[in-house]
C-alpha positions in Angstrom: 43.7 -23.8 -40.7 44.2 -22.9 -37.2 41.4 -21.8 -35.3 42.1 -18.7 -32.6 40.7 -19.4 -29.2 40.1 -17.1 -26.9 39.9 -17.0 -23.3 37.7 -15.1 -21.1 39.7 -13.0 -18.6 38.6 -13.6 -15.0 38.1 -9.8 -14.3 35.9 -10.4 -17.0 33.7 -12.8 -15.3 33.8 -10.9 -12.2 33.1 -7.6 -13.7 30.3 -9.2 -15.7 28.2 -11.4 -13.1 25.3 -13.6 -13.4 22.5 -12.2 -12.4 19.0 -13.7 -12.1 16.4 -11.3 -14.1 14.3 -12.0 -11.0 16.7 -10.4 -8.7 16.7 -7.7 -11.5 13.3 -7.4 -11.2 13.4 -7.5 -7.3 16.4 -4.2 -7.3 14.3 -1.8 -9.3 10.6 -2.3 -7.7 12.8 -1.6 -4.5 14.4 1.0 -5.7 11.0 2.4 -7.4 9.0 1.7 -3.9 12.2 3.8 -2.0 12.1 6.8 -4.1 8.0 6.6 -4.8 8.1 6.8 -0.5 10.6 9.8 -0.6 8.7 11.5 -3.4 5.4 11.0 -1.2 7.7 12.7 1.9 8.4 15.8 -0.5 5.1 16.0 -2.1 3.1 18.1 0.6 5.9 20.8 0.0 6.7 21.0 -3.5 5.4 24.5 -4.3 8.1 25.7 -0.8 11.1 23.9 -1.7 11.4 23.4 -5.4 9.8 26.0 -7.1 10.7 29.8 -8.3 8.0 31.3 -5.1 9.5 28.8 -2.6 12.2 29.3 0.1 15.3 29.9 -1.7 15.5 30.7 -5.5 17.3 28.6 -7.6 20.5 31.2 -8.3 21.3 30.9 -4.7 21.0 27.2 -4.4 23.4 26.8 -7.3 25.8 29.2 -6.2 25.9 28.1 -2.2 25.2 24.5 -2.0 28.2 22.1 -2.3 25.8 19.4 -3.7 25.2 18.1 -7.1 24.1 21.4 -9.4 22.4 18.5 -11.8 19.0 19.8 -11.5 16.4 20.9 -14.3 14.9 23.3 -12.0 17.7 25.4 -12.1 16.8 26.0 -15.8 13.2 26.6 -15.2 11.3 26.2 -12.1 7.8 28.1 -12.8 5.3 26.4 -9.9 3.3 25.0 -13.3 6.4 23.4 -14.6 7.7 21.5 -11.2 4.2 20.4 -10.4 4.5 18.6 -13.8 7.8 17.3 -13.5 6.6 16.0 -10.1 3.6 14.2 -11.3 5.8 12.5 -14.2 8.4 11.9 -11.2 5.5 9.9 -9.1 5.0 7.9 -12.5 8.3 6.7 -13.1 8.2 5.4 -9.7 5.5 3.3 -10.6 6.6 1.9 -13.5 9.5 0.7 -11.7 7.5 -1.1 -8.8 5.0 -3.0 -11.3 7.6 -3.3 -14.1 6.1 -0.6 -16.8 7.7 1.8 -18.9 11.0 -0.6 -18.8 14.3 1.7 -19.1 12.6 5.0 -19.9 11.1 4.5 -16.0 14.2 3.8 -15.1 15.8 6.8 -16.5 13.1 9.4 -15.7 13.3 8.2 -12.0 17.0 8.8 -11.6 16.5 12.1 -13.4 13.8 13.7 -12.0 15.0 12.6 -8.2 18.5 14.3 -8.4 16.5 17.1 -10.2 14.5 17.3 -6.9 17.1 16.6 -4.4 19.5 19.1 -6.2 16.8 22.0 -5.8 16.6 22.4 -2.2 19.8 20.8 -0.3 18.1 20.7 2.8 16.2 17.6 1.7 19.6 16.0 1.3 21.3 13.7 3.7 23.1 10.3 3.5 21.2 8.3 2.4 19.9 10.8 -1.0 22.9 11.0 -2.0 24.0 7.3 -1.8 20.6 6.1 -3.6 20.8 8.5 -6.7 24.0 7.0 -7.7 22.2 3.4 -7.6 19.5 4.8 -9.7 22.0 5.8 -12.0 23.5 2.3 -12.2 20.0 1.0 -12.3 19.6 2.6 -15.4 21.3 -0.2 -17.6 19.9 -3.2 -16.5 20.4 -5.6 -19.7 17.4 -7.5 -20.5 14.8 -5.1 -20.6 12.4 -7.3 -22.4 12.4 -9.5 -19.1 12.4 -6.5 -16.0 7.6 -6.8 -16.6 6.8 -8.8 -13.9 3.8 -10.0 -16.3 6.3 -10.9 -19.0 7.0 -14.4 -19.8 6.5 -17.9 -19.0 8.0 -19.5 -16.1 11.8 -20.1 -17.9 12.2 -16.4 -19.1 11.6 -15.5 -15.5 14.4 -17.8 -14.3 17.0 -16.6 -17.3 20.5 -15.6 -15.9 21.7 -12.4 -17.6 25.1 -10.6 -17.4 24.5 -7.7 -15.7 27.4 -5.1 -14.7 25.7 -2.5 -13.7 24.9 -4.9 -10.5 28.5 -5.3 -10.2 28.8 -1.9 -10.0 26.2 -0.8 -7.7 27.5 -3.7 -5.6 31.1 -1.4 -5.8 29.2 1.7 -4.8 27.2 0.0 -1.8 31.4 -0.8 -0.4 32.9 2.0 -0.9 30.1 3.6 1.2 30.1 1.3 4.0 34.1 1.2 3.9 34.6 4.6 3.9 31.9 5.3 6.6 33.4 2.4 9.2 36.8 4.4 8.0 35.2 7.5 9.5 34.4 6.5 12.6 37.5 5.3 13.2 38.5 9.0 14.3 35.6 9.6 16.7 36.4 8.8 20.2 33.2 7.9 20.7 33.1 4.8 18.9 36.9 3.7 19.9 35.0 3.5 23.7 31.7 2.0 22.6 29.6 4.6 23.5 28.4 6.5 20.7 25.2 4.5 20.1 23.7 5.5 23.3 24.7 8.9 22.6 22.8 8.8 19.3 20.0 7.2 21.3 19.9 9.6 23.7 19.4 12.8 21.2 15.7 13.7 19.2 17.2 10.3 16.9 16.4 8.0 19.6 12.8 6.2 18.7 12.4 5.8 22.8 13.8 6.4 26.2 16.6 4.3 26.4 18.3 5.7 29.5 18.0 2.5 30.9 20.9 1.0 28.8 23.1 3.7 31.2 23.1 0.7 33.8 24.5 -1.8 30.9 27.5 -0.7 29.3 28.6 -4.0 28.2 25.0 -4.3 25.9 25.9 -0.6 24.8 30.1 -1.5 23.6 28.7 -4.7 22.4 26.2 -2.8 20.0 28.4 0.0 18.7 31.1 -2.2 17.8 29.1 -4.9 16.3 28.0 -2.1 13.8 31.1 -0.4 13.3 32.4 -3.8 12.4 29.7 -4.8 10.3 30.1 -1.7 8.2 33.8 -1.8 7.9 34.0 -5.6 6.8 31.2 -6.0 4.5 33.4 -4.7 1.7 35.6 -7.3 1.7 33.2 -10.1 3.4 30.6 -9.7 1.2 32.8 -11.2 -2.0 33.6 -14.8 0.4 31.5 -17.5 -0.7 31.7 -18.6 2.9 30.9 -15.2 4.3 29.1 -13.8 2.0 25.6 -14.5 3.6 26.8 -14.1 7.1 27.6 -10.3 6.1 24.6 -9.5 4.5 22.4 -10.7 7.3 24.9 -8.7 9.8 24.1 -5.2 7.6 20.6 -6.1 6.9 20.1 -6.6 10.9 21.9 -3.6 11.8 19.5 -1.2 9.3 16.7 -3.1 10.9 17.9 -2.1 14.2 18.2 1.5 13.4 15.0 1.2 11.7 13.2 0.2 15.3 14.7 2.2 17.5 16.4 5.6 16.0 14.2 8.2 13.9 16.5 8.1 10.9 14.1 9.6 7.7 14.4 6.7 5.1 17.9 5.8 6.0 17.2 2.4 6.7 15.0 2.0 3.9 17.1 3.0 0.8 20.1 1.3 2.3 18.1 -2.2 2.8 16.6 -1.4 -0.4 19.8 -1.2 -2.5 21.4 -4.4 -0.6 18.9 -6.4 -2.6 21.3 -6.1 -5.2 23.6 -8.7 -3.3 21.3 -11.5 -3.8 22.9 -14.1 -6.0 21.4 -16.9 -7.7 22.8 -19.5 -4.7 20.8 -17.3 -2.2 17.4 -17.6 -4.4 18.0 -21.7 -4.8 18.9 -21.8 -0.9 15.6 -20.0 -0.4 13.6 -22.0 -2.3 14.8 -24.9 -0.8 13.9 -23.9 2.5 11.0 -22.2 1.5 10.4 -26.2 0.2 11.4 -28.0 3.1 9.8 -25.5 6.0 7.9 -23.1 4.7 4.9 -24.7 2.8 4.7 -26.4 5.9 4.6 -23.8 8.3 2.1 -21.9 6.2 -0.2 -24.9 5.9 0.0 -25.7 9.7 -1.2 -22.1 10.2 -4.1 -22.6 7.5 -5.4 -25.5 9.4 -4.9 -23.9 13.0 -6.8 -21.1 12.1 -9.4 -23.3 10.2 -10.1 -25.3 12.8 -10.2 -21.9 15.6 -13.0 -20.4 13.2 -15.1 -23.7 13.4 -14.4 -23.9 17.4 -16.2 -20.2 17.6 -18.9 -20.1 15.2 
């Protein structure tokens, strides 16, 4: 009798990548720690922006803001009721850091912080809107028995899983940098590499960087490097040759902004939901230098600082 074999499309493959469950693991504690951070930022002002005696009342939210209308508190939004919801909100959060609660955490998370976000548009920008979609994704992690960071011995925490909702946040996470680079591409601003300064120059700039008037090459040299960092990491991040390379460029830039602009959490949700990028090469190459430098490093500093203690007591 003949036997049907069938071969895996490679769409298939791609759609459906191996993922390490710790890099699982790693994506929703950052995810959790992101949003826990931005429900701390709302927290002092709960009772003004999302409930029924705040600033605006929930009728006129839905019916003038051009955002997402998928909020519970435009059902019901007694004070009582949101402070609730807020407190189960900060709990979901923590599951997700220490690994508790598994997909229900997952689930109240997303839904409670498009909830919140939803209520009072003014607590929207980029970055809120680009991190509710990953918690959506985030949502169907396979593998749920694995995500406890106390579960398991030392091979269930290296087990490989097929995960695509990674493959699709990693989708998500492109089509926001492409379509951002895209936009730029009409400002004038950025064709003559001077828009940086003029960000760094408004109440976004960290410091006084008026100095960097007297070096325009330093100033064209960072505004393109990060224009061209966001427009190419949606197609260099797939290279097996540039893939690294691209994820250090982004992950530098956000750094960057995180130093020296006043940018809210924008540089910490976006770093946050890169982590999703890790593959399993990256975590071997790690270990391996981690192996080969690292243990070192850390004991030369043990000893240096044994030996300083003894020299002053």
């Amino acid at each position: 009798m003949m036997k049907l074999r069938i071969t895996p499309h490679p769409f298939a493959d791609w759609f459906f990548p191996l993922v390490s469950v710790r890099v699982l693991r790693l994506v929703r504690m950052a995810l959790g720690l992101v949003t826990l951070v931005q429900a701390l930022v709302w927290m002092p002002r709960v009772h003004e922006f999302f409930t029924s005696q705040g600033i605006a009342s929930a009728s006129y939210v839905h019916d003038t803001t051009v955002y997402s209308h998928l909020s519970l508190f435009f059902v019901y939004d007694a004070p009582w009721f949101v402070y609730i919801c807020f407190a189960v909100f900060l709990l979901a959060c923590l599951g997700m850091i220490f690994g508790k609660g598994g997909r229900l955490s997952a689930i109240l998370t997303w839904f409670f912080f498009i909830s919140f976000a939803s209520r009072f548009p003014l607590v929207f920008y980029g970055a809120i809107d680009h991190i509710h979609s990953i918690l959506f994704f985030n949502m169907f992690h396979p593998g749920e028995g694995y995500l406890s960071w106390g579960h398991g011995g030392v091979k269930e925490r290296s087990k490989a899983v097929t995960a695509w909702s990674i493959r699709m946040m990693q989708l998500a996470i492109c089509i926001v940098y492409f379509m951002a680079g895209a936009q730029k591409i009409r400002s004038n601003t950025w064709w003559n590499g001077t828009e940086l300064l003029n960000s760094l120059s408004t109440r976004f700039g960290a410091f006084d960087f008026y100095w960097l008037t007297h070096y325009p090459i330093i100033v064209n040299l960072m505004t393109y490097g990060s224009w061209f960092a966001e427009i190419t990491f949606a197609f260099l991040i797939w290279g097996k040759s540039t893939h690294r390379f691209s994820l250090l460029a982004i992950v530098g830039m956000h750094l960057g902004i995180l130093v020296v602009m006043n940018a809210s959490l924008f540089s910490e949700i976006m770093i946050a939901t890169l982590v999703c990028f890790i593959t399993i090469e990256d975590e071997v190459r790690v270990a391996e230098l981690w192996n080969k430098y690292g243990k070192r490093l850390l004991l030369a500093g043990w000893t240096k600082s044994r030996s300083l203690r003894k020299r002053t007591a």
